[in-house]
C-alpha positions in Angstrom: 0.0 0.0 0.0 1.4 3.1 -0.9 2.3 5.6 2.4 0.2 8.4 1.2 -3.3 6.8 0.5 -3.1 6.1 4.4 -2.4 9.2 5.6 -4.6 11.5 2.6 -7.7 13.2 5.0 -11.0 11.5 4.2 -12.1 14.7 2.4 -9.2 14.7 0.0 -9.7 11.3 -0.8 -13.3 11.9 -1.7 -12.7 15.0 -3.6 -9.9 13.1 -5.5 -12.3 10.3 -6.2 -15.5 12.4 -7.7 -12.1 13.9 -10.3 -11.5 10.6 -11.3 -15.2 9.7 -12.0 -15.5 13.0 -13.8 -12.5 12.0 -16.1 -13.8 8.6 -16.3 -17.4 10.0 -17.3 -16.2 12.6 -20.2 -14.2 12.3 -23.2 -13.5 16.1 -23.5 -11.8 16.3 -19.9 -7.7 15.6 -20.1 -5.6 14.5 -17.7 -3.3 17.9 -16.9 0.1 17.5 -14.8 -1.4 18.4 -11.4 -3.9 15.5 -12.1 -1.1 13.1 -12.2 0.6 14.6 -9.3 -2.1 14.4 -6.7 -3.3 10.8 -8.0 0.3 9.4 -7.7 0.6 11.3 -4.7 -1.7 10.9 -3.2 -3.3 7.3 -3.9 -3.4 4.6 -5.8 -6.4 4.5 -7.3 -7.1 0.8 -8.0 -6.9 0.3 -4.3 -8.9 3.2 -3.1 -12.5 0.9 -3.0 -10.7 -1.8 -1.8 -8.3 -0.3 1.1 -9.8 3.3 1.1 -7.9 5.7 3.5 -6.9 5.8 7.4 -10.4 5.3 10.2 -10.0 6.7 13.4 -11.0 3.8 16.5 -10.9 4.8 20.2 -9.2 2.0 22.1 -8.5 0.6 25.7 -5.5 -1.3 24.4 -3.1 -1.7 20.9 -4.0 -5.1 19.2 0.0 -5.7 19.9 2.6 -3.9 21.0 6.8 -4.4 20.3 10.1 -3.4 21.9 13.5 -4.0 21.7 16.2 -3.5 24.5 20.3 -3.0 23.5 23.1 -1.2 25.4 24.4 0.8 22.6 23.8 3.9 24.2 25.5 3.0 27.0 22.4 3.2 29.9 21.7 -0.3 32.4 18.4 -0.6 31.8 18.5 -3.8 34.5 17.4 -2.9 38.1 20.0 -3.9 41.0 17.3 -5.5 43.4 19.5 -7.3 46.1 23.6 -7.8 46.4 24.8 -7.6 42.7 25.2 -4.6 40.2 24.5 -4.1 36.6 26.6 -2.2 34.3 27.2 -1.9 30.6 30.3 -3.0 28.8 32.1 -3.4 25.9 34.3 -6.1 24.2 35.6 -6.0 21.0 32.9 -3.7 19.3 29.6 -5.8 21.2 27.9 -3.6 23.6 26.1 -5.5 26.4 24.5 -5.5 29.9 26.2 -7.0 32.6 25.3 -8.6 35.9 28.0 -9.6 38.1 27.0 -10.8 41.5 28.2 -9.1 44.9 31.1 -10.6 47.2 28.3 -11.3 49.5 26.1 -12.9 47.1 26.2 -16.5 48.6 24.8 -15.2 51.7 21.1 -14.4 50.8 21.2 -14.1 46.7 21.9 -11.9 43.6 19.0 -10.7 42.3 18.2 -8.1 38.8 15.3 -7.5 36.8 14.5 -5.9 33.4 10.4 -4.4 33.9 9.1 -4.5 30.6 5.5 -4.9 32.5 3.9 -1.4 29.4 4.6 -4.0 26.8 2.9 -7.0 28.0 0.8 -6.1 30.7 -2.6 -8.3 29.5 -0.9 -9.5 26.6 -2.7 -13.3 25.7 0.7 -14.0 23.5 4.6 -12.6 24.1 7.5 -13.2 21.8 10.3 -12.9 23.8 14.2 -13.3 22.5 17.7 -12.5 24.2 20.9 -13.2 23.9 22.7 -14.8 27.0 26.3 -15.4 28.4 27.3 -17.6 31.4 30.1 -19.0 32.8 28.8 -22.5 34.3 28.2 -21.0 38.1 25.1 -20.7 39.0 22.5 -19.0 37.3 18.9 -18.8 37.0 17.6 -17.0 34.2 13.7 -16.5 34.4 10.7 -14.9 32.8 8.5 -14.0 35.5 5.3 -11.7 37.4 7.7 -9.1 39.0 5.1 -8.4 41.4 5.6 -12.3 42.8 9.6 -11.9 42.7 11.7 -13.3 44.0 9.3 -15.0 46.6 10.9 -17.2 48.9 14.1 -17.5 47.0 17.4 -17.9 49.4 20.6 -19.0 48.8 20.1 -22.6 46.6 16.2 -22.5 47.0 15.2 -20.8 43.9 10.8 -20.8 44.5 9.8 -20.2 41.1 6.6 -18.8 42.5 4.7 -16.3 39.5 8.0 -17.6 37.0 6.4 -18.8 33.5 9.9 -19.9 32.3 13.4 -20.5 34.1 16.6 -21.3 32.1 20.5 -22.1 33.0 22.1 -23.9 35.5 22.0 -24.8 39.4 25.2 -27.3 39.4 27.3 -25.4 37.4 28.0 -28.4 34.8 24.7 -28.6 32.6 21.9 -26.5 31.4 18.5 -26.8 33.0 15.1 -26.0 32.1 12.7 -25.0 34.5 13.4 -28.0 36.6 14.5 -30.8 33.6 17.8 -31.2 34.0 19.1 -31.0 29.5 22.1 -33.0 30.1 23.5 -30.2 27.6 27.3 -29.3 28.6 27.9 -26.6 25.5 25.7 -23.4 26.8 28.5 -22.1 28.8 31.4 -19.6 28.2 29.6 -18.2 24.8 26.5 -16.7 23.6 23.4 -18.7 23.4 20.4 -17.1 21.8 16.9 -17.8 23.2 13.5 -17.5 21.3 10.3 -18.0 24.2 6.8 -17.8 22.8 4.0 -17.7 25.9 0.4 -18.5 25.5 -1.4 -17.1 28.1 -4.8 -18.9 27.1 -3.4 -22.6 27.1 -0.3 -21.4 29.7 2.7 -23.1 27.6 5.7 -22.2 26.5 7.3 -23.0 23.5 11.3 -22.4 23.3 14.1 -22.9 21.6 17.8 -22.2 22.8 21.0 -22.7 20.5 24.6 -22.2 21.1 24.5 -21.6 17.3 25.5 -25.5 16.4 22.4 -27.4 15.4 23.6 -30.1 17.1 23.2 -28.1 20.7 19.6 -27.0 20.0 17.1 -27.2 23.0 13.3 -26.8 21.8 9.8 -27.8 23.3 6.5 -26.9 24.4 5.8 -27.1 28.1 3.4 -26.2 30.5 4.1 -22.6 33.1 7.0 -23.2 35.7 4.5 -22.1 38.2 0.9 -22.5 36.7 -0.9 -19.8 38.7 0.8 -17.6 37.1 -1.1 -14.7 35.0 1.3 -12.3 33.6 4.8 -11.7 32.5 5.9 -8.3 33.4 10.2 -8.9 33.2 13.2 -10.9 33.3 14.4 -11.8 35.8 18.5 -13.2 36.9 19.1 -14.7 40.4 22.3 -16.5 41.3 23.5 -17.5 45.3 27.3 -17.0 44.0 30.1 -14.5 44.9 31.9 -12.3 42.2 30.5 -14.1 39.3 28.8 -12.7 35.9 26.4 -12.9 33.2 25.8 -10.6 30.1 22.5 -10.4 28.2 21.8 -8.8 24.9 19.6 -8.1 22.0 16.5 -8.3 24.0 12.6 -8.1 21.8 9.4 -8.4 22.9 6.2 -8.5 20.7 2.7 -8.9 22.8 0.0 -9.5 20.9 -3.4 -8.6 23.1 -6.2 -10.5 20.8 -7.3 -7.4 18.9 -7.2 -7.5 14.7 -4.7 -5.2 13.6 -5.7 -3.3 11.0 -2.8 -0.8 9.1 -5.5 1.3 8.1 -6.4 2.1 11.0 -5.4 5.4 13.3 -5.5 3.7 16.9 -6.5 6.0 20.0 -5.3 5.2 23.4 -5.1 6.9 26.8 -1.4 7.0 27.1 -0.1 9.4 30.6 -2.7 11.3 30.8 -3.2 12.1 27.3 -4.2 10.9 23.6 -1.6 9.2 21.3 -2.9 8.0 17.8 -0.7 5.2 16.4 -0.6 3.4 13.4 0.9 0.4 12.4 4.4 -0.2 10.0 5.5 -3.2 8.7 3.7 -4.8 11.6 5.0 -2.2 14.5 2.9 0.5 16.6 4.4 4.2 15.7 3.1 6.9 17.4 1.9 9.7 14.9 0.4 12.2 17.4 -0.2 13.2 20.3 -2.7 15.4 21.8 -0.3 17.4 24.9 2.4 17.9 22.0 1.8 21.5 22.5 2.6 21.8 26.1 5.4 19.3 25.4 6.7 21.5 23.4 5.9 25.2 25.6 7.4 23.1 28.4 10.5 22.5 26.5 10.9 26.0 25.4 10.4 27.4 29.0 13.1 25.1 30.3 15.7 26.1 27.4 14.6 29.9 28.4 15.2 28.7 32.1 18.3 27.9 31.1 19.9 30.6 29.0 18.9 33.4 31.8 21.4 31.3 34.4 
């Protein structure tokens, strides 16, 4: 579909239309330059009855919503919840997060979180892929309700209370899943990528993990860690080690809340404390409006003012 038939006002498109039908209805009428401009410019007219123009709907929710998480400007975007730190580093040219776990770690536990809870809160279906790093230790790498977390986790005792999926290792020597130990040996001490798909509506997970070999693929379909859960709002890393660490990387999230999308449609939302109109490209939400722009903007201007008269 071409971009401007979708974003031509309803009355353009209707005054373009009754020109066409005028052309279409007399011999003695001739296409002129400015006729050819505005109908390649403005739509393509074999798809106007068929795909027409851009419909305004007020909703509660976007049929889906997508985000993607990398380090390349620098900023943790993990939160340090109990005796570890997160950081961002850099090794030959790959930017990544880092968790590395506190010298007091083995006491209580190491535990960090990514909230991504405005991208899936509700969601009935989440796409959810990362890129991983560990060293053996001891690592739990989870996809969880944050609101549960981390429950009564100490020290080995990982409760996997409100955790939909748990990957990595408790002994150190193989990879585990959820609580199925893989027998796998070569997802350590290199990146392994990870592609989760959760169904809220039949609560199973489908995953695969590689190392990049075929031959060290792990895939499946199984049932929610903890089956009471309803949500997943993060991601979640808990180890019960000293001075150990982890990276993570190319995070993506796609949440799909039951709705049809529909890119020609202008969807309306209640989005802090205001109106945002989004449409969607090549499958993603992009905002297009909102309706506090102009205090955004007023706001922006008083602050640069603010500013200059220090």
């Amino acid at each position: 579909m071409s971009e401007d038939i979708r974003l031509a006002k309803g009355e353009d498109m209707d005054a373009l239309k009754e020109t066409v039908n005028a052309h279409i209805g007399d011999d003695y009428i001739h296409v002129t330059a400015m006729d050819k401009e505005n109908w390649n410019g403005k739509a393509d007219l074999s798809l106007l009855d068929t795909e027409g123009y851009l419909k305004k709907k007020l909703v509660g929710a976007l049929p889906s919503l997508s985000a993607e998480f990398d380090f390349t400007d620098g900023v943790s975007k993990f939160n340090e919840s109990n005796r570890c730190t997160a950081t961002v580093e850099e090794d030959g040219g790959e930017i990544y997060q880092k968790i590395t776990t506190a010298s007091n770690a083995a006491n209580a536990y190491a535990f960090a979180f990514l909230d991504f809870s405005k991208y899936t809160k509700g969601a009935k279906e989440i796409i959810i892929e990362f890129d991983t790093k560990i060293n053996g230790d001891r690592w739990y790498i989870g996809l969880s309700d944050l609101s549960q977390r981390p429950g009564e986790s100490y020290r080995t005792a990982y409760d996997h209370t409100g955790v939909v999926f748990s990957q990595g290792t408790k002994d150190g020597n193989y990879y585990y899943i959820n609580d199925n130990l893989t027998w796998k040996d070569s997802f350590f001490n290199g990146w392994v990528h990870s592609s989760i798909t959760i169904n809220f509506d039949e609560k199973t997970v489908a995953y695969q993990i590689s190392n990049g070999n075929t031959s060290a693929t792990l895939s499946g379909k199984i049932s929610f860690y903890d089956e009471a859960a309803e949500q997943v709002t993060g991601l979640e890393i808990y180890s019960y080690v000293n001075n150990v660490e982890m990276c993570i990387d190319n995070i993506s999230i796609a949440s799909n809340f039951g709705g049809e999308r529909d890119e020609r449609t202008v969807y309306v939302i209640s989005e802090d404390g205001a109106f945002a109109e989004y449409i969607y490209i090549d499958g993603k939400p992009e905002c297009i409006g909102r309706s506090d722009i102009a205090e955004k903007v007023n706001d922006l201007l008083e602050r640069v003012i603010a500013l200059e008269n220090k």
